[in-house]
N, C-alpha and C positions, 0 to 999 in steps of 0.2 A: 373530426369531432374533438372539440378540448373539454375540457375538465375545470370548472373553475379551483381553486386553490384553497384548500380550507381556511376559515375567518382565523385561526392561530397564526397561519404561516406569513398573512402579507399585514402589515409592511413589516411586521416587524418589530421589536424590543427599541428603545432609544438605542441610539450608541453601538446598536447591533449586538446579532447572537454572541454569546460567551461558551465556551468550554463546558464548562461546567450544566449549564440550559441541554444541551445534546441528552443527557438519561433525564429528564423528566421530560422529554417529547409528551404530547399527547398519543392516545392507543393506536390514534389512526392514520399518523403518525409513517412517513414510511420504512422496511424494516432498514436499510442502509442507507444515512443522511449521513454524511462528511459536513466539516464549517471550515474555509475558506475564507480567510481576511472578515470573519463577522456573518458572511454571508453562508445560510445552509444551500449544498448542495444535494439536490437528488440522486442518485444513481439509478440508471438505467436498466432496463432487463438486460442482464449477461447473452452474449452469444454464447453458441457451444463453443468454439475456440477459447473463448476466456474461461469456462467452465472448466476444459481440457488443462490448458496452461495453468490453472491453479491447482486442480487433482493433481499433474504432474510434480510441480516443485512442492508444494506437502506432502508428499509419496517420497519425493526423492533426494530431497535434503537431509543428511547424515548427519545432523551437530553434534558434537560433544556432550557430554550427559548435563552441560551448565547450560547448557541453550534449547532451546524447543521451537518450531514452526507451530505459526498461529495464522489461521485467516480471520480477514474481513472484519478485525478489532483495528479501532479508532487509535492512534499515539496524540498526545497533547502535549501541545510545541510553545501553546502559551494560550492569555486568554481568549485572544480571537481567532485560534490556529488550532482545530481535531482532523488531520484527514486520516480514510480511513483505506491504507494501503491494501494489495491485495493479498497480501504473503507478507508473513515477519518476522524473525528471529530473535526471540526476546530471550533474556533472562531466565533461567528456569522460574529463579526466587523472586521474580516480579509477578509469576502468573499468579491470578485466583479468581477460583470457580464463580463467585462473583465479581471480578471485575471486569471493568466496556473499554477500557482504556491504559496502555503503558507510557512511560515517561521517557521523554529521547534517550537518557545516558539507561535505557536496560533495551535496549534496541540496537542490534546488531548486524542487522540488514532489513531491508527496508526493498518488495518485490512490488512492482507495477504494473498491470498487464493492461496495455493501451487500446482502448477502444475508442470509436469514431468520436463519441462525447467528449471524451475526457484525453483526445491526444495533446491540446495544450498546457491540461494540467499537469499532464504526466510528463511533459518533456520539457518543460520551462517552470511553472509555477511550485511545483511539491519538489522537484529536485532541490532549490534552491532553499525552500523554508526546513528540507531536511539536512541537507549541508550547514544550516544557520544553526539548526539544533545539533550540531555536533555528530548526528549518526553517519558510522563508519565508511559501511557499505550501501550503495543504490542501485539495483538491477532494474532498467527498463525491459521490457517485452513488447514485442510488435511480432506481427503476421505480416508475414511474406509466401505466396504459395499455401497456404494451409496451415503452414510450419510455423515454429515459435525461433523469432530471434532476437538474442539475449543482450541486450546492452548491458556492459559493467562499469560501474563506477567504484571508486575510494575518495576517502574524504584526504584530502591534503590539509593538515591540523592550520598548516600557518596562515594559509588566506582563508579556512575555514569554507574551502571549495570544492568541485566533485571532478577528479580525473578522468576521463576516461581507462581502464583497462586494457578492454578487450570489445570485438563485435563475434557472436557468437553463432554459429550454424551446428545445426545435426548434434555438436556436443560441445556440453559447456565443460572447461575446466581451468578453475583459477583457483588462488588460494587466497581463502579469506580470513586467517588464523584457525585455518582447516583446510585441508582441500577437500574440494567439489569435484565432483564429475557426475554428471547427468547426461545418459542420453536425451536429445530432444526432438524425440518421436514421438507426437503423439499417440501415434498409435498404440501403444504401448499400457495406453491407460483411460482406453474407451470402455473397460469391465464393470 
């Protein structure tokens, strides 16, 4: 069974979607649209696993009292660039209770939890457009087994590119101008 696509969504603005177009969506509008090179993307119904892996690292991310975890808000990278990670570590002094959106330099990690849709984006496409904006740190997530495992990256300032770190199992621990350690059992936070 398909769905046709409401008369807003095709084809489209000239020129394509802009940043800024994303909060006047129409009501009906779905609730998490990401824009991609111009183009809006849907997001899919969450599995439980990705459900798990985001309770998990907003439960167990520690920052400093300057930084705060935030889910499923959009960063804007530029006019034809909002995606909207799953996990993020922004600035304390950037949040507010009315804002959809942070600005790459108050973004300080940058969390991705990769589902069947979105495994190209999340390991080729948004790495790269967030490396481009400057943000520091990028953690991929994937499932292996049930379990969640953690890819880390750091931004290398001089080519403006993302290192690999670390690959993570069972527990993550790196230091990001903090350190981390999280167990990564989901189990843990099926309550």
């Amino acid at each position: 069974m398909t769905t046709a696509l409401p008369e807003w969504f095709y084809p489209g603005p000239p020129g394509g979607w802009t940043a800024d177009m994303l909060d006047h969506l129409p009501p009906d509008a779905p609730r998490h649209v990401e824009l991609i090179d111009g183009s809006l993307i849907m997001m899919s119904p969450q599995t439980g696993f990705h459900m798990l892996a985001l309770r998990l690292f907003e439960r167990s991310l520690r920052p400093p009292r300057e930084l705060m975890a935030v889910r499923e808000m959009t960063v804007t990278l530029g006019v034809h660039q909002r995606p909207e990670p799953d996990v993020l570590l922004v600035r304390r002094s950037a949040f507010s209770t009315r804002g959809t959106s942070f600005k790459p330099e108050d973004v300080h990690l940058v969390i991705e939890v990769v589902s069947d849709e979105s495994r190209e984006r999340d390991r080729a496409t948004k790495p790269i457009k967030y490396s481009n904006a400057g943000i520091k740190h990028f953690w991929r997530v994937e499932q292996e087994n049930g379990q969640p495992v953690v890819y880390t990256f750091e931004l290398e300032p001089a080519v403006r590119a993302y290192v690999p770190t670390g690959i993570h199992r069972k527990r993550l621990q790196v230091g990001i101008g903090f350190e981390v350690d999280i167990d990564l059992d989901l189990g843990a936070v099926t309550d």
